[in-house]
C-alpha positions, 0 to 999 in steps of 0.5 A: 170311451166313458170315463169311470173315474167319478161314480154315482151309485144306483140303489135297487132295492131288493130284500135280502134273504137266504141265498134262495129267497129273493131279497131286498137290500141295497145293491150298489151298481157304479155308474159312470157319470162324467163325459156323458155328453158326448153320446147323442139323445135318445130318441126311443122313449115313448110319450108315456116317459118322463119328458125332460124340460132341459137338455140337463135333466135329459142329461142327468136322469138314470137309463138303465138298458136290459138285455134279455130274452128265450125263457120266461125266467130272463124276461120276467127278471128283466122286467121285475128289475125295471119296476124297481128302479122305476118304483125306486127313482120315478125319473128313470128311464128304461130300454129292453133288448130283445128278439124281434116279434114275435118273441115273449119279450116283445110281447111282454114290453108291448103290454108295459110302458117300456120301449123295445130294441130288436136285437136279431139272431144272427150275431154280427147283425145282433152285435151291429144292431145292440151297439146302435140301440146302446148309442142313442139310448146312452144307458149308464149301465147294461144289466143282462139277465140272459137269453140269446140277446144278452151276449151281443149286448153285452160285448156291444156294450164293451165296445161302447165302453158301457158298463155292464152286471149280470144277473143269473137266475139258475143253481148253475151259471149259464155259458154266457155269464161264464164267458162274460163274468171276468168282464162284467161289474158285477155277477149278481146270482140267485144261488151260492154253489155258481159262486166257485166257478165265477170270479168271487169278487165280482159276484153277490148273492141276492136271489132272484128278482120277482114282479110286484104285482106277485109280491104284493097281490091282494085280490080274493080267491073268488076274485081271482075264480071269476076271471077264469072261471066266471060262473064258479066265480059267483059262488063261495069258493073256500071249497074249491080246489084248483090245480095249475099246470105250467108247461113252460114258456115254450111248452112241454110236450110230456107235461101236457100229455099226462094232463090231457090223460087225466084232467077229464076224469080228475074233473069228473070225480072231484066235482068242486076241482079246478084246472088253469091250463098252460100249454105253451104256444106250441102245444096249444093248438094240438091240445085244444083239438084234443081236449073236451071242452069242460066249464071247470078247465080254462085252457090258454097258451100263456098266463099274463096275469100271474098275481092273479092266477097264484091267487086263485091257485091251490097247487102248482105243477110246474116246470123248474124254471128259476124264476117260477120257482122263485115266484112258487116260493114267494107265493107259498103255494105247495108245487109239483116241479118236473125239471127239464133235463135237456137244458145245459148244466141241467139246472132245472134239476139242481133248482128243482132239488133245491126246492124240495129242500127249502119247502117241501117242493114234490119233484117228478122227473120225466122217466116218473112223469105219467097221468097216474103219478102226477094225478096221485100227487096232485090229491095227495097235496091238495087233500094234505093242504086242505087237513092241515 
């Protein structure tokens, strides 16, 4: 068991804003500092990683663990957390939790220099397989920002004697942050309303964390044009108007039917239109048999590249995932939200309302969802953007 009765504190710093926005204030995470070395080396830290010259600065540099996965929301969390910490103490080290490949947060760990745990499905491998990859990572704390990996992770992380904080991203508290809250650190939430269904001790408002290379994009629209679109890229693109649609991290199928029903005749009408295309894996394959190949729409399964693409983007017709939205509100692009409603607690909708009300966000359920509606809107804004 690591005791607790000295602690050291962890500065991330994130602004603090309205309860909505992200922020960047402080937060103090304890961080047990005594018998630390008990537990073993860690071994899983790839050669790009700070290499400690004693056993005492091996002993003595912040590692943080994350467990995350499922929606994009988690992942993308996780990994704008780690930046800041590693933006903050240059020393630290990191090790994401995740589900094996493929999965995004492999994928996405792959394309960073951060080392990757598989945690597997199943709960009792789960549970075995995060305790072994707590144990030799030896982590001062465990921040869990949700996904099917973050439970096991966390109860590992108590049977370790590991501190643990979560991080929910949501207008509504997921099962897991409920069940875990009473044990956890602290409860660090995105939205005020969780709050009262939570520990209120525990728990503090700080919005929702958003990668750098968002916040602090610089690249030209005609930059960002030339690598979606690298002919349109060479002439002025002030005129250019240029839709993206997100269908989620998975997919949605109803989104990307009422694209496909329209995008060829918005693109035939409006010749100086634009569309960047996210299906989602799932869809991509089916959609890419039905879509007409057009030199103004750029079809992909997934974005990467996000600071480029809010770059070149006028309007964004999006899932109401919390982080996207974040991200949407960061950027201050004008959006169209179609939450999902299966999703427990239904807390895309709550967000999706929440955007409406902070900056005019246009939100469309899926009973209203058609080609005609969506493609109604869509003019609507850009024309509006474009007056104003």
């Amino acid at each position: 068991m690591v005791a607790t009765t000295h602690r050291r504190w962890l500065l991330l710093p994130v602004r603090r804003l309205p309860s909505r926005q992200p922020m960047k204030t402080p937060v103090c995470i304890p961080i047990p500092t005594r018998n630390r070395a008990r537990l073993p080396r860690c071994h899983l830290s790839r050669s790009s990683d700070p290499t400690p010259t004693s056993e005492a600065q091996a002993t003595d540099s912040l590692r943080v663990a994350f467990a995350c996965g499922g929606a994009g929301g988690h992942v993308y969390a996780a990994f704008a957390l780690a930046e800041e910490v590693q933006a903050s103490l240059p020393g630290s080290r990191s090790l994401f939790l995740g589900a094996p490949a493929p999965s995004l947060e492999s994928a996405t760990a792959a394309s960073s220099s951060y080392p990757f745990a598989p945690v597997p499905p199943c709960l009792p491998r789960a549970l075995l397989a995060a305790a072994l990859h707590l144990y030799h990572f030896r982590p001062h704390v465990l921040v869990a920002t949700g996904g099917p990996p973050a439970l096991p992770s966390c109860l590992a992380a108590l049977l370790l004697g590991l501190p643990f904080v979560i991080q929910d991203q949501d207008a509504g508290p997921a099962p897991a942050t409920r069940l875990l809250a009473p044990l956890s650190r602290r409860v660090f939430l995105a939205f005020n309303a969780p709050v009262r269904l939570l520990p209120k001790r525990k728990c503090a408002v700080y919005g929702n964390p958003v990668r750098m290379s968002i916040r602090n994009r610089r690249m030209s629209k005609a930059a960002a044009m030339a690598r979606f679109f690298p002919r349109a890229g060479l002439v002025e693109a002030e005129g250019m108007e240029v839709v993206l649609v997100l269908a989620g991290t998975v997919g949605s199928p109803q989104i990307n039917v009422a694209v496909l029903n329209m995008y060829y005749e918005m693109l035939s009408r409006r010749k100086n239109r634009y569309i960047i295309w996210q299906t989602g894996p799932e869809d991509f394959c089916e959609m890419e048999s039905l879509v007409r190949a057009h030199r103004r729409l750029f079809l992909t399964p997934f974005l990467h590249e996000m600071d480029m693409t809010y770059a070149a983007t006028d309007v964004v017709v999006s899932r109401a995932g919390s982080v996207a939205c974040t991200e949407i509100l960061v950027t201050g692009k004008p959006a169209i939200l179609i939450p999902l409603p299966t999703i427990v607690d239904d807390h895309q909708t709550k967000n999706a309302y929440i955007m409406a009300d902070v900056m005019g966000a246009r939100v469309i359920t899926e009973d209203e969802l058609d080609s005609s509606s969506l493609t109604c809107i869509i003019d609507e804004i850009v024309e509006f953007s474009y007056n104003n």
